[in-house]
C-alpha positions in Angstrom: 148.2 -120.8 111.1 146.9 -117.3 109.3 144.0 -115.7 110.8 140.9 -114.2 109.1 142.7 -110.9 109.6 145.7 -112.0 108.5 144.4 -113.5 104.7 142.7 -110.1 104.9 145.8 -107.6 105.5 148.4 -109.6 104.3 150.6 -112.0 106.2 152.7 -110.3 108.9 156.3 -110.3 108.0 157.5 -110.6 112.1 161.0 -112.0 110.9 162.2 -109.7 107.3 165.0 -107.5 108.2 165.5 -104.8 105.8 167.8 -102.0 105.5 166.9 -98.3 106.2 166.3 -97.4 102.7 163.7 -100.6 101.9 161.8 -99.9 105.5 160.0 -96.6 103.4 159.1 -98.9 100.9 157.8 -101.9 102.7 155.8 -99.3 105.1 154.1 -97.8 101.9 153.6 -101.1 101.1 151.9 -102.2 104.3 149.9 -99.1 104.1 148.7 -99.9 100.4 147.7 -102.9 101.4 145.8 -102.3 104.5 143.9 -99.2 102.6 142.9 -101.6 99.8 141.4 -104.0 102.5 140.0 -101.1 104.1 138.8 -99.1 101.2 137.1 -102.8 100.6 134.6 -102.1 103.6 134.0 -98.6 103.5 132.5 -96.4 100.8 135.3 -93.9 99.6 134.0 -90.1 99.5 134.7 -88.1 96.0 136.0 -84.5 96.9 134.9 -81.9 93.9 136.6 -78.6 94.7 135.0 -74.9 94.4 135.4 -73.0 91.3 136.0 -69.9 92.0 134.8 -66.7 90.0 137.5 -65.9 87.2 139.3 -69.4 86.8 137.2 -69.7 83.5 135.0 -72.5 85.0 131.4 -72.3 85.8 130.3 -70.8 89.0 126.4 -72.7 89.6 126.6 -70.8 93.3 124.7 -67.0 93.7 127.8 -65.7 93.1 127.8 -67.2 89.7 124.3 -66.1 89.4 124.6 -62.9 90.1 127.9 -62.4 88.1 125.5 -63.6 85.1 122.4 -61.3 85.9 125.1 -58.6 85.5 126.4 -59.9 82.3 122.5 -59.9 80.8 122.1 -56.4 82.3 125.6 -55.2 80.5 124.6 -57.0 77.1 120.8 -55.9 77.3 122.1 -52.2 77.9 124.2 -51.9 74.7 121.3 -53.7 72.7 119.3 -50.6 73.3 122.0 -48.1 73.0 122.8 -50.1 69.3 119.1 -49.4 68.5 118.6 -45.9 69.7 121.4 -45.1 67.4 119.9 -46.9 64.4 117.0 -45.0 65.0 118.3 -41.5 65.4 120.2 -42.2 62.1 116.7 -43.3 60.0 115.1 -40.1 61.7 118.1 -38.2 60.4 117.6 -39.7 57.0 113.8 -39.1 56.7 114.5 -35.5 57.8 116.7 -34.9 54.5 113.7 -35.5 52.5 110.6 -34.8 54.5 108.5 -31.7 53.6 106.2 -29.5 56.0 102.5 -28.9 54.7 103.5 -25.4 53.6 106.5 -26.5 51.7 104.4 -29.1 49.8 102.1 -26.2 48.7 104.4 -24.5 47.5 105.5 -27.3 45.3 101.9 -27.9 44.0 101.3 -24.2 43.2 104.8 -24.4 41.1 103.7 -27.6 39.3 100.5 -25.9 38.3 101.9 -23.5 37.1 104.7 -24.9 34.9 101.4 -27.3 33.0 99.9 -24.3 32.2 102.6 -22.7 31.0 103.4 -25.9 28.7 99.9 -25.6 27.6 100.6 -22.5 26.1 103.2 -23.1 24.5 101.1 -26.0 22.9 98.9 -23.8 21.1 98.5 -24.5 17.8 98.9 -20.7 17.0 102.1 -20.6 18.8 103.3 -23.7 17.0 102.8 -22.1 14.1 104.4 -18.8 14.4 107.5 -20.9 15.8 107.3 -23.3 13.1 107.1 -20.2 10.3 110.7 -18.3 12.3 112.6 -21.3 12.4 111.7 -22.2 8.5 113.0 -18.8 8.0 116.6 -19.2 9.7 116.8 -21.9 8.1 116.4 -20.7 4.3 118.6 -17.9 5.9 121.1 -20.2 6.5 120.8 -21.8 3.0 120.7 -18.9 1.3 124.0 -18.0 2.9 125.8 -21.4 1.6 127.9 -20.6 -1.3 126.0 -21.8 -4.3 127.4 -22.9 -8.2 124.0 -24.4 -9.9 126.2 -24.6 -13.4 129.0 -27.1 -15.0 132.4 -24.7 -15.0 134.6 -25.4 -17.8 138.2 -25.2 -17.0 140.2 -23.5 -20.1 143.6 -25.1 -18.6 145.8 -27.6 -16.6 146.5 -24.4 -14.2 143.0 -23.1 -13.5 142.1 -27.1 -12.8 144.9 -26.7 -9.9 142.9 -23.0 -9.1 139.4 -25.0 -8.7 140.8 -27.1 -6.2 143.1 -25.1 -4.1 141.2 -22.0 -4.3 137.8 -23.5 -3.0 136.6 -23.3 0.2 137.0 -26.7 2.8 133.7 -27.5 3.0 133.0 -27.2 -0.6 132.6 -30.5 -3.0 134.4 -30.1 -6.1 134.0 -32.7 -8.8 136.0 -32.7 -12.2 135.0 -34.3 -15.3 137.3 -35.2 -17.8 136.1 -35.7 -21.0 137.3 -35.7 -24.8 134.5 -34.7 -27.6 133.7 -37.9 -30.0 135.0 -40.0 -27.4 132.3 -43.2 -26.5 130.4 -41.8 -23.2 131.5 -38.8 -23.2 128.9 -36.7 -24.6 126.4 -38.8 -21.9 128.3 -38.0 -19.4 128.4 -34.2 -20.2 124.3 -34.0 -20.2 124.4 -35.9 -16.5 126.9 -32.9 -15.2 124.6 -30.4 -16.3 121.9 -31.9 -14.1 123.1 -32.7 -11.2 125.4 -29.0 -11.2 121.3 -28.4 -11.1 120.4 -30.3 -8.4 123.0 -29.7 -6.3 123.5 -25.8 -6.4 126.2 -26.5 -3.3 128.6 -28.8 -4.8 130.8 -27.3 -7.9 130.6 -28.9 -10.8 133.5 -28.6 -13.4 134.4 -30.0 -16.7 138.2 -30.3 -18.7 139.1 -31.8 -21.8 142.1 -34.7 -21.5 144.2 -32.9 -23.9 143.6 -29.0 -22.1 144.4 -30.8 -18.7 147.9 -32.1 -20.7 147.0 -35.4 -20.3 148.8 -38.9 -22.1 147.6 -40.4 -25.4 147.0 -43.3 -23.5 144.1 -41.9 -21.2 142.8 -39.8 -24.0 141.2 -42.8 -25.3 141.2 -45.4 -22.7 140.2 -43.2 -19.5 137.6 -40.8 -20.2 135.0 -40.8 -19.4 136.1 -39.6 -15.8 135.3 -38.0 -12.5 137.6 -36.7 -10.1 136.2 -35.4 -6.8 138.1 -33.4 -4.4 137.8 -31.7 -1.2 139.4 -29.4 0.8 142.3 -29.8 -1.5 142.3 -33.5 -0.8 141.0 -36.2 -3.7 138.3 -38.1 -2.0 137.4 -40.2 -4.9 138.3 -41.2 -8.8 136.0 -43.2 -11.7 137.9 -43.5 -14.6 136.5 -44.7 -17.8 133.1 -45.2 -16.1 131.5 -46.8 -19.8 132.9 -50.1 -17.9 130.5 -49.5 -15.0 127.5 -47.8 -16.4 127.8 -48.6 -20.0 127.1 -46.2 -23.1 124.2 -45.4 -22.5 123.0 -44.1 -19.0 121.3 -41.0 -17.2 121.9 -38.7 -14.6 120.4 -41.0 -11.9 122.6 -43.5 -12.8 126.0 -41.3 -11.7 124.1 -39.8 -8.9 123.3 -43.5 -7.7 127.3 -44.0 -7.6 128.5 -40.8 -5.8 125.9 -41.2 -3.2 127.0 -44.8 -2.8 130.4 -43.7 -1.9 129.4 -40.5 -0.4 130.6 -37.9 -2.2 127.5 -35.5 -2.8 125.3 -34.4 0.0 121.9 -35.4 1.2 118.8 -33.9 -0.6 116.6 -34.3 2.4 119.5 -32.0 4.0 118.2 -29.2 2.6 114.9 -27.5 3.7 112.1 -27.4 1.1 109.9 -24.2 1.1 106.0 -24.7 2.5 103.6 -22.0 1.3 100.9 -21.5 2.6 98.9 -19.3 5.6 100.8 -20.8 8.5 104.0 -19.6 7.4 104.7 -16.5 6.1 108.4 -14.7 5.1 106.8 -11.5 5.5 105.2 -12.0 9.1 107.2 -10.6 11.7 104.6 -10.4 14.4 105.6 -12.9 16.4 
């Protein structure tokens, strides 16, 4: 009959044989069994082992501590050395535009100086002299501008070509071609005459159809016409301009179309003359 001990560690196997190989296996066994009853009435101990410093665990000993307090120290260090740097390179900066007391004197005493000099050269009187010297260059200059002020009439086809070619770059040249009786033609003639007047820069010139050796055909379906050339190059041509402006029209009226395709200057280009005390041609004394 089975003991208490013997329903506790197994029944005892007094009459198994076994061979060599099987005797490892049934004393492992044995022992499993007798550490399971035994493990059953006492407490089994947990065995944590030491991390040590370096094996990329956690040291909580005073090694651990101590190897942290070093780590603050380290980090704490370059912190300051980071911020000594930032603030030697602001000081540096402030340098570059900082001024000493005297140097901002200085500076003062110049900016006084440079409003009083611009309050001179507000004066009215000053103004006024300037204004009168460079009114003078500029009539110099105008003066200098080659000037026509006249309608040229053109006694061939060949002195047309010499009008054109001959002429300087920057001069306007504009042709009108006309035939006496013909309808327009005799309007158109008083408008050259008075803008050749008004503007003394740009030549004005005027050839009949049949002098310029021109067809039947344009005799009396193209004239009235202008031709406008410059620097040797035709900029612009009306022909028979009765179909835009009619029989019956004025100087203002051709002006109005040249200027709408830009073939005669500005009039507000050129300087007008002011007389009167502030300026002078004669007064040099400034």
């Amino acid at each position: 009959m089975a003991t208490l001990d013997d329903k506790l560690l197994g029944e005892k196997l007094h009459y198994y044989c076994s061979s060599s190989e099987d005797e490892g296996e049934a004393d492992s066994g044995d022992e499993e069994v007798r550490g399971a009853a035994k493990g059953a009435r006492e407490p089994v101990t947990k065995f944590h082992p030491t991390v040590k410093e370096g094996d990329g665990g956690h040291n909580t000993g005073p090694k651990g501590v101590l190897a942290d307090w070093r780590r603050y120290k380290q980090l704490e260090t370059e912190k300051r050395e980071d911020a000594e740097v930032e603030k030697l390179a602001l000081a540096k900066k402030l340098c570059l535009n900082a001024r000493t007391n005297e140097e901002d004197e200085k500076a003062k005493s110049k900016e006084e100086q440079i409003d009083a000099e611009l309050e001179d050269l507000l004066d009215d009187d000053f103004l006024e002299s300037y204004m009168a010297r460079r009114m003078r260059e500029m009539m110099a200059q105008t003066n200098q501008t080659k000037k026509f002020g006249k309608v040229i009439n053109l006694a061939d086809a060949d002195n047309f070509l010499d009008q054109i070619d001959g002429e300087e770059k920057s001069v306007t040249v504009i042709i009108m071609i006309h035939e006496p009786g013909a309808e327009g033609c005799e309007a158109m003639t008083g408008c050259i005459e008075c803008l050749a007047g008004d503007f003394p820069t740009v030549k004005f010139c005027s050839i009949k159809s049949t002098t310029a050796g021109l067809s039947k055909h344009f005799k009396t379906g193209g004239v009235p016409a202008l031709l406008v050339y410059k620097g040797g190059q035709l900029l612009g041509s009306f022909v028979r301009m009765t179909d835009q402006l009619g029989t019956d029209f004025y100087a203002a009226d051709v002006e109005s179309v040249l200027m709408e395709h830009g073939l005669l200057p500005d009039r507000e280009a050129v300087p007008s003359i002011i007389r009167g005390p502030a300026i002078n041609a004669g007064d040099d004394s400034d």
